[in-house]
DSSP file (Angstrom, degrees, kcal/mol; ACC not computed):
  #  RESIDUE AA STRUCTURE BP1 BP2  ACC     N-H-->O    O-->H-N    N-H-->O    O-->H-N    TCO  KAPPA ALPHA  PHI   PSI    X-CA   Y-CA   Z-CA
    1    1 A X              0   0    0      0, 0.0     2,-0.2     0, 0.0     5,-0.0   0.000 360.0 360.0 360.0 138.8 -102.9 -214.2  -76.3
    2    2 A X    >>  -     0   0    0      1,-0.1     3,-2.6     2,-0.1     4,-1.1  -0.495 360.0-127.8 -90.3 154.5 -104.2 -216.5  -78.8
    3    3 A X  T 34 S+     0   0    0      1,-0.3     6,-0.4    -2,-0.2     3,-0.4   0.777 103.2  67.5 -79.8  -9.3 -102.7 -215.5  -82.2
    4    4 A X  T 34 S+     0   0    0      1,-0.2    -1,-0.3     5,-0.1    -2,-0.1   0.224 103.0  56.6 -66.9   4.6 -106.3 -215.3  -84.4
    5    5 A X  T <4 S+     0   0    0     -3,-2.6    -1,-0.2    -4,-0.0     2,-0.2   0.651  90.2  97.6-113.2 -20.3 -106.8 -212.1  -81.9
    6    6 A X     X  -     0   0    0     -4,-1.1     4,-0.9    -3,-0.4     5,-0.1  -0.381  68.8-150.6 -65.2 141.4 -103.7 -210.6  -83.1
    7    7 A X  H >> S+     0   0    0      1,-0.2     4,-2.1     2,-0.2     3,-1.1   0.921  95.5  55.2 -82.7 -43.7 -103.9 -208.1  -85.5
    8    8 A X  H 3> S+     0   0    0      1,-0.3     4,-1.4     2,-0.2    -1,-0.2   0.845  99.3  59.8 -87.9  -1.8 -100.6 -208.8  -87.0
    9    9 A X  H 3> S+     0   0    0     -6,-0.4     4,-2.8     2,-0.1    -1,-0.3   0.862 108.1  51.5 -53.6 -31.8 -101.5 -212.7  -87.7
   10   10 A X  H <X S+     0   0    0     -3,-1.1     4,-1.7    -4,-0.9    -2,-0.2   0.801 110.4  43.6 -82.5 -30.5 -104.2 -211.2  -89.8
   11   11 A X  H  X S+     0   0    0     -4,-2.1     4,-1.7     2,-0.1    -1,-0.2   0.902 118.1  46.8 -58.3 -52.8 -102.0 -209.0  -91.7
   12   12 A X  H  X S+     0   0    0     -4,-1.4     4,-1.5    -5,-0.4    -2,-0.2   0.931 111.8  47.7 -55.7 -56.9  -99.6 -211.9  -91.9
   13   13 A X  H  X S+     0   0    0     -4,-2.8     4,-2.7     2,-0.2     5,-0.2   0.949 114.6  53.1 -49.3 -63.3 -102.4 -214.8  -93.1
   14   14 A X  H  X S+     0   0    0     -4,-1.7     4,-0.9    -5,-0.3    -2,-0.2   0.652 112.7  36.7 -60.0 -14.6 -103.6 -212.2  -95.6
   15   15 A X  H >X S+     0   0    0     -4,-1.7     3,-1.4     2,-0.2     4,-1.3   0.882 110.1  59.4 -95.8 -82.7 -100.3 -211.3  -97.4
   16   16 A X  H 3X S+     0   0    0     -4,-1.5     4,-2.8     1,-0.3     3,-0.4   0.623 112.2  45.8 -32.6 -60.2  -99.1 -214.8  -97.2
   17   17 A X  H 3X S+     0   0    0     -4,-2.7     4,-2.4     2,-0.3    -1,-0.3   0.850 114.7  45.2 -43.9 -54.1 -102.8 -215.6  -99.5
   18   18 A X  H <X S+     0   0    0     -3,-1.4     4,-3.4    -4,-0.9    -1,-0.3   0.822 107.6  57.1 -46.3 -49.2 -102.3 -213.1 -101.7
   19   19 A X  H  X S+     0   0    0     -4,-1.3     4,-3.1    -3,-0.4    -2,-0.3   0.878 112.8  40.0 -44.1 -58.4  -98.7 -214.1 -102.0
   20   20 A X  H  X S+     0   0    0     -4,-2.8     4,-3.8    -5,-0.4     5,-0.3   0.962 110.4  61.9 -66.9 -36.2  -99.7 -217.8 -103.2
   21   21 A X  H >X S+     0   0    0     -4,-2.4     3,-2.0    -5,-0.3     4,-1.1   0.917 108.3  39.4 -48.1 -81.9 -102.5 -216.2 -105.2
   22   22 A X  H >X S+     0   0    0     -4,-3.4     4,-2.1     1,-0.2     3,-0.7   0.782 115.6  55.9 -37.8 -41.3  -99.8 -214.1 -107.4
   23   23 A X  H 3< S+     0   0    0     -4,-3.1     4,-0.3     1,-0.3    -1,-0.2   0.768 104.2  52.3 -60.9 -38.3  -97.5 -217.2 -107.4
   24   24 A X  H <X S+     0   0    0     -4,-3.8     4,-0.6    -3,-2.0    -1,-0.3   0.692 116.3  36.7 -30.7 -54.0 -100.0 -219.0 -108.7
   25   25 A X  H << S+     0   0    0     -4,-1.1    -2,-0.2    -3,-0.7     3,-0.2   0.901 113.8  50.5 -93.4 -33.2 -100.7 -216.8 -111.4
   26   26 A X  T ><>S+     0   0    0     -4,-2.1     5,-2.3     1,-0.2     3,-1.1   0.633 101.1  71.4 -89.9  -4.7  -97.1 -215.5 -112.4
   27   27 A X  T 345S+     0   0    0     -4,-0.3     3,-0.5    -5,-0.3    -1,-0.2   0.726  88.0  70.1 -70.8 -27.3  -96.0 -219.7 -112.5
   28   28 A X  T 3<5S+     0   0    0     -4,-0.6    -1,-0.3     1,-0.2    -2,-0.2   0.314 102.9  32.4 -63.1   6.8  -97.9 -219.6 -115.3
   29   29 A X  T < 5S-     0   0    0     -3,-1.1    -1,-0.2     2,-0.2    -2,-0.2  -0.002 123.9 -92.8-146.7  10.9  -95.5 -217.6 -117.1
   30   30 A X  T   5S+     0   0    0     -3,-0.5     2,-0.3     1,-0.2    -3,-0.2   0.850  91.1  99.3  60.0  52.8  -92.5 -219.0 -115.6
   31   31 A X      < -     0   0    0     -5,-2.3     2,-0.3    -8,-0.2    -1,-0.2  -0.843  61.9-108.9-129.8 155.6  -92.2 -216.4 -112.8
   32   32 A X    >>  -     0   0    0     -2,-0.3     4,-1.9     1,-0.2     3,-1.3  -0.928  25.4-123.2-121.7 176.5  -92.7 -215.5 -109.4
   33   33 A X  H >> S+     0   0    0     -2,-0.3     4,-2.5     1,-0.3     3,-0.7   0.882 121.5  51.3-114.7 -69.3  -94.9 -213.3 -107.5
   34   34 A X  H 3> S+     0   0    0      2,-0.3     4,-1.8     1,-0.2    -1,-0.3   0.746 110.4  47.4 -13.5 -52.5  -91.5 -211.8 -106.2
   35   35 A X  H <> S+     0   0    0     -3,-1.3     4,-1.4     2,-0.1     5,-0.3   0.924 107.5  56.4 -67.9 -29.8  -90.0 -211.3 -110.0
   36   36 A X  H <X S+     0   0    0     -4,-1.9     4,-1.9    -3,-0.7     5,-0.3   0.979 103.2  55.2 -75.4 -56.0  -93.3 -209.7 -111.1
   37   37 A X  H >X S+     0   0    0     -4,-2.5     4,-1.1    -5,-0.2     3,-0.8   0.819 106.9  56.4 -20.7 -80.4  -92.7 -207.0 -108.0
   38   38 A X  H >X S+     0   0    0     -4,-1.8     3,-6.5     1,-0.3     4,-0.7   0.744 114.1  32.6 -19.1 -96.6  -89.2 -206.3 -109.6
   39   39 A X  H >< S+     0   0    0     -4,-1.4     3,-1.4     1,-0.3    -1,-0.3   0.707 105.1  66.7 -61.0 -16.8  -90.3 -205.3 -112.7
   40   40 A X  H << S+     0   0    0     -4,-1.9    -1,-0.3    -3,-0.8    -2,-0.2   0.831 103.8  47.2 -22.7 -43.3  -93.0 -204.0 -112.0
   41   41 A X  H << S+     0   0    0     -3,-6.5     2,-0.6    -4,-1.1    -1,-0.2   0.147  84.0 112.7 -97.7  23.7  -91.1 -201.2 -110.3
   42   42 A X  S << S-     0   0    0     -3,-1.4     6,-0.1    -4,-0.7     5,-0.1  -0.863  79.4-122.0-104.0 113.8  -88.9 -200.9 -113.1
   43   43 A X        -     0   0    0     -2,-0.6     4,-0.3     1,-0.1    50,-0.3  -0.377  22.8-138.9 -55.2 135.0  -89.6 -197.4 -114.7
   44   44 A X  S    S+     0   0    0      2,-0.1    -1,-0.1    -4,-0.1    49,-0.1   0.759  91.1  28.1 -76.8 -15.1  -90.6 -198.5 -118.6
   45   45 A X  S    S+     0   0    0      2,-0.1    48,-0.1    47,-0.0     3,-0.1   0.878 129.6  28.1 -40.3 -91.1  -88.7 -195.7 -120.2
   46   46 A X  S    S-     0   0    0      1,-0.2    -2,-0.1    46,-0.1    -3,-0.1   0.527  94.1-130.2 -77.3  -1.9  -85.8 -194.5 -118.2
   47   47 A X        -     0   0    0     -4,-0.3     2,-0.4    43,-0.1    -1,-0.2  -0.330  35.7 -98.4  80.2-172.3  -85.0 -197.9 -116.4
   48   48 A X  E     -A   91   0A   0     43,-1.8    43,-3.6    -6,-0.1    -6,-0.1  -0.957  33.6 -92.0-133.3 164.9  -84.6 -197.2 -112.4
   49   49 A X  E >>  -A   90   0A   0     -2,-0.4     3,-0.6    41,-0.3     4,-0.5  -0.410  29.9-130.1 -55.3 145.5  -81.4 -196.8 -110.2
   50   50 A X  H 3> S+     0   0    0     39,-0.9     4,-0.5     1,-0.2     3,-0.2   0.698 113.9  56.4 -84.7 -12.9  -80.4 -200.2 -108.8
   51   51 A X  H 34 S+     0   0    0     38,-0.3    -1,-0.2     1,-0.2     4,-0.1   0.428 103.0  54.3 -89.3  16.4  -80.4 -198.0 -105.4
   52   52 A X  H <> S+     0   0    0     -3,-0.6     4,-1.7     2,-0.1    -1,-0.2   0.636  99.6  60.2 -70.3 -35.3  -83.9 -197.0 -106.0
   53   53 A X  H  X S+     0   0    0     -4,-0.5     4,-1.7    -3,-0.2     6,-0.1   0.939  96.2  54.5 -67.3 -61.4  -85.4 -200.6 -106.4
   54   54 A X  H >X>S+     0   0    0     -4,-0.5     4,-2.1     2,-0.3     5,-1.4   0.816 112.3  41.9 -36.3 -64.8  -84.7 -202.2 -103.1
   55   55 A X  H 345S+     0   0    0      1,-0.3    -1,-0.2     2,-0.3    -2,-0.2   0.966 113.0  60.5 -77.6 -46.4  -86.5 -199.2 -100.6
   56   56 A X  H 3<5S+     0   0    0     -4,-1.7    -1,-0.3     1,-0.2    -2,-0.3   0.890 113.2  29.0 -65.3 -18.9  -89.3 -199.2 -103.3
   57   57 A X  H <<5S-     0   0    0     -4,-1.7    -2,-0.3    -3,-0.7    -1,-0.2   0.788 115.6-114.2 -82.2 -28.3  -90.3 -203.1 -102.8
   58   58 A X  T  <5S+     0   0    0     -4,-2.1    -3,-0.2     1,-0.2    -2,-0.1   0.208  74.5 137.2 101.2 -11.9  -89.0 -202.9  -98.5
   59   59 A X      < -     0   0    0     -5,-1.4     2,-0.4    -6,-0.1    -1,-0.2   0.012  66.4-110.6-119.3-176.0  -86.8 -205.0  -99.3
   60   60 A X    >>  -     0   0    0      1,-0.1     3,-2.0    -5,-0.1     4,-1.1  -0.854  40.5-112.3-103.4 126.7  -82.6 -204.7  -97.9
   61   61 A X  H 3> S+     0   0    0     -2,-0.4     4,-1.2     1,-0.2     3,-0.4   0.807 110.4  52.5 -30.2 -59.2  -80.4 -203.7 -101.0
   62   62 A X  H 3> S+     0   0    0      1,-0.3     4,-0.5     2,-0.2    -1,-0.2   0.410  89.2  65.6 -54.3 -16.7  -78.8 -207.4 -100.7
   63   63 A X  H <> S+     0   0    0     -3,-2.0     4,-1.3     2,-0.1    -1,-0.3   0.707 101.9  54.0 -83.9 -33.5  -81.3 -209.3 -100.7
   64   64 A X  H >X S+     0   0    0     -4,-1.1     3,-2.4    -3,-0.4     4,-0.6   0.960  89.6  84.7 -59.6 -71.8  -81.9 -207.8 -104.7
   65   65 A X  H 3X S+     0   0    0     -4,-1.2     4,-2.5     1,-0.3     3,-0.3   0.524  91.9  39.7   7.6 -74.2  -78.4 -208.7 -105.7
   66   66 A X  H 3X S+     0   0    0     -4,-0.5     4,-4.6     1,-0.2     5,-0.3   0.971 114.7  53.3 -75.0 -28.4  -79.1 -211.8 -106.5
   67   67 A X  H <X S+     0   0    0     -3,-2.4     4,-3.3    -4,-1.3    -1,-0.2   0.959 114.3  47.9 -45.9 -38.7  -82.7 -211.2 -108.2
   68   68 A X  H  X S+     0   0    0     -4,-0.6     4,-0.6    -3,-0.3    -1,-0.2   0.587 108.2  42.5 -76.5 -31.1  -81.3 -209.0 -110.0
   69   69 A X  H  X S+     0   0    0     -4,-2.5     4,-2.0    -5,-0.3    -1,-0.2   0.710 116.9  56.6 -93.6 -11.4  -78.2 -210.7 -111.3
   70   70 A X  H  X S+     0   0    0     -4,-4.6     4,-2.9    -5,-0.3    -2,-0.2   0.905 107.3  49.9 -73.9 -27.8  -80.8 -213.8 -111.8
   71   71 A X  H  <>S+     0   0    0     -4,-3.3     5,-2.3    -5,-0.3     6,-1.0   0.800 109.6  51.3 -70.6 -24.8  -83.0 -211.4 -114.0
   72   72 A X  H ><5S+     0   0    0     -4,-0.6     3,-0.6     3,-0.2    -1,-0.2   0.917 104.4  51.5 -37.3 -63.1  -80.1 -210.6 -115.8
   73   73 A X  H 3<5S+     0   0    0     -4,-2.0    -2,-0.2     1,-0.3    -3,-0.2   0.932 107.7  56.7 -68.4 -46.9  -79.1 -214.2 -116.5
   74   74 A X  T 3<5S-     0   0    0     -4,-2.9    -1,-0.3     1,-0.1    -2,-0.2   0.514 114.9-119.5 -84.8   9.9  -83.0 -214.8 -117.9
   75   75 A X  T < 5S+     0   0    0     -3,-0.6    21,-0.3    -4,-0.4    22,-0.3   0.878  82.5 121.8 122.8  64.0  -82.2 -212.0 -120.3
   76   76 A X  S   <S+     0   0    0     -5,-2.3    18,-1.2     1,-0.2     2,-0.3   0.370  74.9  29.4-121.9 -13.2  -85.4 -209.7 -118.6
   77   77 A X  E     -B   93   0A   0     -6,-1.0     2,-0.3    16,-0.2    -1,-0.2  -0.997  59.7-164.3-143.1 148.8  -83.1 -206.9 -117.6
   78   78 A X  E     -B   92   0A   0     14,-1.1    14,-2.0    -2,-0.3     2,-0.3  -0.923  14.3-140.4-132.8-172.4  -80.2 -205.3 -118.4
   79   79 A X  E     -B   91   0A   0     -2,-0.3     2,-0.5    12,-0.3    12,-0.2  -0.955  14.7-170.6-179.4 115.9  -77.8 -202.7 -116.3
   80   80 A X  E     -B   90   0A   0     10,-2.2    10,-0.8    -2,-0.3     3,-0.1  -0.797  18.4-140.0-137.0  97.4  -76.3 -199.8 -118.2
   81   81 A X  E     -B   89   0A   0     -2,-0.5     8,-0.2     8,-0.2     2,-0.2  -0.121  23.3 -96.3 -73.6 163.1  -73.9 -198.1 -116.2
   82   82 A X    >   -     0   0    0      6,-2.8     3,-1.6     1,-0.1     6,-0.2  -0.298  25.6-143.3 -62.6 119.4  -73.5 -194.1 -116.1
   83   83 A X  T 3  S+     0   0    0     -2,-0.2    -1,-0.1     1,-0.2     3,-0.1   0.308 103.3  39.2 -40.7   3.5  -70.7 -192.9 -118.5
   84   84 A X  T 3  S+     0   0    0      1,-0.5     2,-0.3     4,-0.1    -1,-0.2   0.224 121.9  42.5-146.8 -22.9  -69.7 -190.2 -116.1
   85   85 A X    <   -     0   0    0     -3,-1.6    -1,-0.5     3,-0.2     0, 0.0  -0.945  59.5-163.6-159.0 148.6  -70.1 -192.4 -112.8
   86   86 A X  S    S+     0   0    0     -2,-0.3    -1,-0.1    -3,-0.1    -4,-0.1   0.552  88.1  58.9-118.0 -37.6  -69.0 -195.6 -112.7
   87   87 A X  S    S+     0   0    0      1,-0.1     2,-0.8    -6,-0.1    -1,-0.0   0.438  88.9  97.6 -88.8  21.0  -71.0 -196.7 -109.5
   88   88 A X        +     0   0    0     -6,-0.2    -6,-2.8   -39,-0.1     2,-0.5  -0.794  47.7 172.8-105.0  98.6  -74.4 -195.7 -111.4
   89   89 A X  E     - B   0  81A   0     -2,-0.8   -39,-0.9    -8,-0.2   -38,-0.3  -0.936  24.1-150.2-146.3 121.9  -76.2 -198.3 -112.9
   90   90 A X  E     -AB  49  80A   0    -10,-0.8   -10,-2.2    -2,-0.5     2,-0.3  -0.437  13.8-140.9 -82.7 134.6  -79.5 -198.0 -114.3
   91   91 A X  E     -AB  48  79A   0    -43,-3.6   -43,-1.8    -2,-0.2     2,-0.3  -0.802  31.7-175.3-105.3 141.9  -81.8 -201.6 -114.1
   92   92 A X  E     - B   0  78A   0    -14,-2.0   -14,-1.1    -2,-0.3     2,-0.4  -0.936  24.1-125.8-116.7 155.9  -83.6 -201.4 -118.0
   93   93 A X  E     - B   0  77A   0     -2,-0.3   -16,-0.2   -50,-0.3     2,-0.2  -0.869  20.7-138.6-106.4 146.4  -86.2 -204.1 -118.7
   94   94 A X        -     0   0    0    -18,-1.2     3,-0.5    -2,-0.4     4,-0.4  -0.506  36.1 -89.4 -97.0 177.6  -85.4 -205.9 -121.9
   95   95 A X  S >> S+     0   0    0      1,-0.3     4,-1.6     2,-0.2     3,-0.7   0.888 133.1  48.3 -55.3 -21.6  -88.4 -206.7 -124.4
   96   96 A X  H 3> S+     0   0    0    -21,-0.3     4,-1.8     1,-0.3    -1,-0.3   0.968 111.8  49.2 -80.3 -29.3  -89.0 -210.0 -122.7
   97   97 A X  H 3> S+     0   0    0     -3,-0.5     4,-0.9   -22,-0.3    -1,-0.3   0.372 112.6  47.7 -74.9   3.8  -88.9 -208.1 -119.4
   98   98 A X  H <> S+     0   0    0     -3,-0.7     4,-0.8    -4,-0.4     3,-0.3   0.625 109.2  54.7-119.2 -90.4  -91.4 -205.5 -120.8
   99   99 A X  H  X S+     0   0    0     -4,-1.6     4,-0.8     1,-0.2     3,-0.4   0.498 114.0  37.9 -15.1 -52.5  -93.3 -208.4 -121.9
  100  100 A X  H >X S+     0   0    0     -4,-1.8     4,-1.8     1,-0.2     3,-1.4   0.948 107.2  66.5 -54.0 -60.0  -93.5 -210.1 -118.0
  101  101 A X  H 3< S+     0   0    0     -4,-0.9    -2,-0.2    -3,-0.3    -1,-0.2   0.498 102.2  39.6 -53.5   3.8  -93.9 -207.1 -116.7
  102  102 A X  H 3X S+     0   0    0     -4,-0.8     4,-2.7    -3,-0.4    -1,-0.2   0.499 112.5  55.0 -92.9 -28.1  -97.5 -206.7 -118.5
  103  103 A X  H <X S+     0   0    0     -3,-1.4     4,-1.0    -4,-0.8    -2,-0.2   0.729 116.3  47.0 -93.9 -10.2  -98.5 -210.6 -117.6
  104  104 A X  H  X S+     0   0    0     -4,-1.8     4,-0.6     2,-0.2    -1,-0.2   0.530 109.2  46.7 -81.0 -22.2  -97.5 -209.1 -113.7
  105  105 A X  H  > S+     0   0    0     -5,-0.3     4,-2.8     2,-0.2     5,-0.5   0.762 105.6  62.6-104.1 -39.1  -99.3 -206.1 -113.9
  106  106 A X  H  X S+     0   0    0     -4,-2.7     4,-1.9     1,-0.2     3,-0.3   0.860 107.2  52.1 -27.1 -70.9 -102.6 -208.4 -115.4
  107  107 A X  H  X S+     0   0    0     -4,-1.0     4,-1.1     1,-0.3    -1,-0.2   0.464 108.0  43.9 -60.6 -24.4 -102.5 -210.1 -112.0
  108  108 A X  H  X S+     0   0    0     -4,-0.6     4,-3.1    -3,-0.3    -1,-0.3   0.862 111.8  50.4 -40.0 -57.9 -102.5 -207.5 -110.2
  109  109 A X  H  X S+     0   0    0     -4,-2.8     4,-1.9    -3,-0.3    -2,-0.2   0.918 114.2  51.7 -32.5 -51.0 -105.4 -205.6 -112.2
  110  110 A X  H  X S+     0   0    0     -4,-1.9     4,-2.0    -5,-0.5    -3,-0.2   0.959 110.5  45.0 -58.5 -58.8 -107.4 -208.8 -111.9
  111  111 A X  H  X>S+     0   0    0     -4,-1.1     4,-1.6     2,-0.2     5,-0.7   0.992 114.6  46.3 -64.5 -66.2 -106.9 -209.2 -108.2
  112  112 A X  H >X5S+     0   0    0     -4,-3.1     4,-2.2     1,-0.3     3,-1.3   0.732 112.4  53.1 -30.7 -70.5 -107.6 -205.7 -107.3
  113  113 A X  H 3X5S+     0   0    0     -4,-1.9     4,-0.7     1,-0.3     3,-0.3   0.746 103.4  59.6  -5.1 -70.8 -110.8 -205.9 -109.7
  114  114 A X  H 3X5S+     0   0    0     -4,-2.0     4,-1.1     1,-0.2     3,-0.3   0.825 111.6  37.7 -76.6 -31.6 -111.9 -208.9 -107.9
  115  115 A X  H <X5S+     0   0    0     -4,-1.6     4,-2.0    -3,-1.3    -1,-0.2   0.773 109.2  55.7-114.7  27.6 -112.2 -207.1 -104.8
  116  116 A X  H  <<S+     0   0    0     -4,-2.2    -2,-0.2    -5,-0.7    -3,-0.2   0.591 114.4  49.7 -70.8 -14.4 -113.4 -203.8 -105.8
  117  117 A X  H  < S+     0   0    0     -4,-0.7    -1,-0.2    -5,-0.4    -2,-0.1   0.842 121.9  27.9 -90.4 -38.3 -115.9 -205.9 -107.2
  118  118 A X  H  < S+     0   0    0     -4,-1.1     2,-0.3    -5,-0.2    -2,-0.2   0.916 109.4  65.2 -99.7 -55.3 -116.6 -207.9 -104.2
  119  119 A X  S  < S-     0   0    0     -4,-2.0    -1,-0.1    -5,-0.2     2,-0.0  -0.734  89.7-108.4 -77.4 120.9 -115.8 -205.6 -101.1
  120  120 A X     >  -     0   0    0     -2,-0.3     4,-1.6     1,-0.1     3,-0.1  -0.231  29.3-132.7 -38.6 121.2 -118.1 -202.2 -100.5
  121  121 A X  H >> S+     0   0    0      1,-0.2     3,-4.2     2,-0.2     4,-0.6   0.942 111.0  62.0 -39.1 -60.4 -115.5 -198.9 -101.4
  122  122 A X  H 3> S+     0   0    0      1,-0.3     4,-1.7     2,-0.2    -1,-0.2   0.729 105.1  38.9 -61.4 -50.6 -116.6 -197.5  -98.4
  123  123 A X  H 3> S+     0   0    0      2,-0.2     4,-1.6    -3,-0.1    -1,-0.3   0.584 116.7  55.8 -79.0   2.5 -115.0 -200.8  -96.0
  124  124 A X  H <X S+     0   0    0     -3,-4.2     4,-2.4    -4,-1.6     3,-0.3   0.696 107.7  47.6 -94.5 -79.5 -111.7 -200.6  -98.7
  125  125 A X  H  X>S+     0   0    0     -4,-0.6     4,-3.5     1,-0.3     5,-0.6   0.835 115.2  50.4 -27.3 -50.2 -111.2 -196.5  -97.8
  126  126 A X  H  X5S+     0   0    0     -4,-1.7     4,-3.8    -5,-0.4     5,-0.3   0.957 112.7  39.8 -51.1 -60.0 -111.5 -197.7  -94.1
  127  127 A X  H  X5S+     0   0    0     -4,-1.6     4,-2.1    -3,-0.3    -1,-0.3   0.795 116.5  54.9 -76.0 -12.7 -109.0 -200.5  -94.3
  128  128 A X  H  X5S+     0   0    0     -4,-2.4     4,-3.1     2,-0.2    -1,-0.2   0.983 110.6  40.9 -35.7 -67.6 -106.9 -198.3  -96.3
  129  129 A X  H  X5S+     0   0    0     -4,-3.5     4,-1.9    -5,-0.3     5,-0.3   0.948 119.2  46.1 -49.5 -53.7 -106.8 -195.5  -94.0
  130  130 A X  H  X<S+     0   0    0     -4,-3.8     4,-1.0    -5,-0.6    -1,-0.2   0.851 115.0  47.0 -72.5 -25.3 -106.5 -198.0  -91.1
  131  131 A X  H >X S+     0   0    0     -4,-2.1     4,-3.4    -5,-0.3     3,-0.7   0.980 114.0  52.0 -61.9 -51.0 -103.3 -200.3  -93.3
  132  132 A X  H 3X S+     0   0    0     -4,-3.1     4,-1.0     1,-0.3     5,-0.2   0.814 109.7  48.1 -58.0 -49.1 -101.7 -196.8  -94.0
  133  133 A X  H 3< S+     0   0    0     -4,-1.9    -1,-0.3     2,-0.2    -2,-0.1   0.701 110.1  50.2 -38.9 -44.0 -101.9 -196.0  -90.0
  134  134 A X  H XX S+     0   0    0     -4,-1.0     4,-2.7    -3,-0.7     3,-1.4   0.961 108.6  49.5 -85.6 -57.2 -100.4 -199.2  -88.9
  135  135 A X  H 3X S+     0   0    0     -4,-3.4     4,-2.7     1,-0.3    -2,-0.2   0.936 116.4  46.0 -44.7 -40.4  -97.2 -198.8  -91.5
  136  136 A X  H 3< S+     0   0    0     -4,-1.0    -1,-0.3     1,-0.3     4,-0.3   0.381 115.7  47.5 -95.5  25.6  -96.7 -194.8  -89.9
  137  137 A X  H <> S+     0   0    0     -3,-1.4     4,-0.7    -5,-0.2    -1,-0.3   0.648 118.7  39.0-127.7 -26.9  -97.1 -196.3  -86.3
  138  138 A X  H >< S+     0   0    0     -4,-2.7     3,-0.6     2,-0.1     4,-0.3   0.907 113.1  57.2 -79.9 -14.3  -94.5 -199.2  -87.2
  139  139 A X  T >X S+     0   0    0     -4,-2.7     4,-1.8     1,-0.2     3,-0.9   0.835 110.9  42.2 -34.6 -45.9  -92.4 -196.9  -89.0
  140  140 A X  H 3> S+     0   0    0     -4,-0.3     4,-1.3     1,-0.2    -1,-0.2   0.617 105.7  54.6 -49.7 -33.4  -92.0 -194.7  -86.2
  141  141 A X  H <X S+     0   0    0     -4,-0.7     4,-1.1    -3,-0.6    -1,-0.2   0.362 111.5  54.9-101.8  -5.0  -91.6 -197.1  -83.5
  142  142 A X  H <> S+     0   0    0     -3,-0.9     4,-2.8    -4,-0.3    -2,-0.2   0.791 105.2  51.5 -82.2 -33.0  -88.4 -198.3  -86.1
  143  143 A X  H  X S+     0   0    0     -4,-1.8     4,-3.0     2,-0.2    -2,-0.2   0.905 107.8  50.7 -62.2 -51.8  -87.1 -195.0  -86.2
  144  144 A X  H  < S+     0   0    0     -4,-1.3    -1,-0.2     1,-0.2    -2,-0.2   0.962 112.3  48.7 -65.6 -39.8  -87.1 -195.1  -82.3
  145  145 A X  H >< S+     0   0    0     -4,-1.1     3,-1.0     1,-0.2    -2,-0.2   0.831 109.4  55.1 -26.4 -60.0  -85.3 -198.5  -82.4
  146  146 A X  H 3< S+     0   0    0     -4,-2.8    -1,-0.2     1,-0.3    -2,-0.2   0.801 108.1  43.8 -19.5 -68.1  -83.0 -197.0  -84.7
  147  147 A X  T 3< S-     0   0    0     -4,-3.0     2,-1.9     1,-0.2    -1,-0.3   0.112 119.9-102.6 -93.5  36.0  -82.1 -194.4  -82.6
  148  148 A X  S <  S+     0   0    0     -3,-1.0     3,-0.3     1,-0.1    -1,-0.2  -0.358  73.3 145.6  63.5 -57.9  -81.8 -196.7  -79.0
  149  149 A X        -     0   0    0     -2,-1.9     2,-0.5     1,-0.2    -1,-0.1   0.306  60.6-114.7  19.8 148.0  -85.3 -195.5  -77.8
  150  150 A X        -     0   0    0      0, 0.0    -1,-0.2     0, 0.0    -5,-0.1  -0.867  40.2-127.4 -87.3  85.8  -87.4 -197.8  -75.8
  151  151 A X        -     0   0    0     -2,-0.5     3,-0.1    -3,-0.3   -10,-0.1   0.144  28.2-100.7 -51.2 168.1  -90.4 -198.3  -78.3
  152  152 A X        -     0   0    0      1,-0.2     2,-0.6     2,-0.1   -11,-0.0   0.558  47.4 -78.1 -74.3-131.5  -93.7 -197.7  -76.9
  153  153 A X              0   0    0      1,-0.1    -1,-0.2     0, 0.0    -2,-0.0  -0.975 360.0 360.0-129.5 115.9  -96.1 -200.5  -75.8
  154  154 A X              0   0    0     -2,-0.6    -1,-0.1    -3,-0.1    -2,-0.1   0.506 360.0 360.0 -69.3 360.0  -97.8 -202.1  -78.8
């Protein structure tokens, strides 16, 4: 099968665009489209759990580590463990971190904007429904992995 008929090159092609797009835009602020996730998903109040962050981007706990201690070092977060619990430690964004995290969440607004502007609601609800579909039918078929299963035929 050639891989332009595959659905998940098209997924793959499209993230990857998007991806350069943000990179683009958050290199302008001396960031990447990866640091702008982070703090984005960094509560601006209470901070987050540093075991909350990780599941909320996809990403494998370990692979934050080191974001995390790098966002540290550019003074954009800081980690203020629980008085009570020693292994509880709360990610806070510091003002500059507040401060990226708004020039992160622009680029996002913009992009969305530009294609709510440009793409009918009516074909974004479709591919919504239909992205949303595709995540619960590989979720499922991870879960069967998981558990030794033989996943179905994709």
């Amino acid at each position: 099968m050639r891989k332009e008929k595959t659905i998940d090159f098209h997924i793959k092609w499209a993230w990857h665009s998007i991806s350069r797009m943000y990179n683009t835009h958050a290199a302008q602020y001396g960031m990447t489209m990866a640091v702008g996730y982070v703090l984005l998903n960094i509560d601006l109040e209470k901070g987050t759990p540093a075991t909350k962050i990780a599941p909320l981007l996809g990403m494998e706990p370990r692979s934050l580590v080191r974001m995390l201690k790098n966002l540290e070092e550019k003074g954009l977060i800081r980690r203020e463990v629980s008085g009570s619990d020693k292994r509880f430690v709360r990610i806070i964004l510091t003002e500059e971190g507040k401060v990226r995290r708004e020039q992160a969440r622009e680029g996002v607004i913009t992009f969305n904007q530009m294609i709510r502007e440009k793409i009918p609601l009516e074909k974004l609800v479709v591919f919504l429904d239909v992205i949303k579909e595709i995540n619960h039918i590989v979720e499922e078929e991870n879960q069967k992995l998981k558990a030794g299963e033989m996943p179905d035929e994709l």
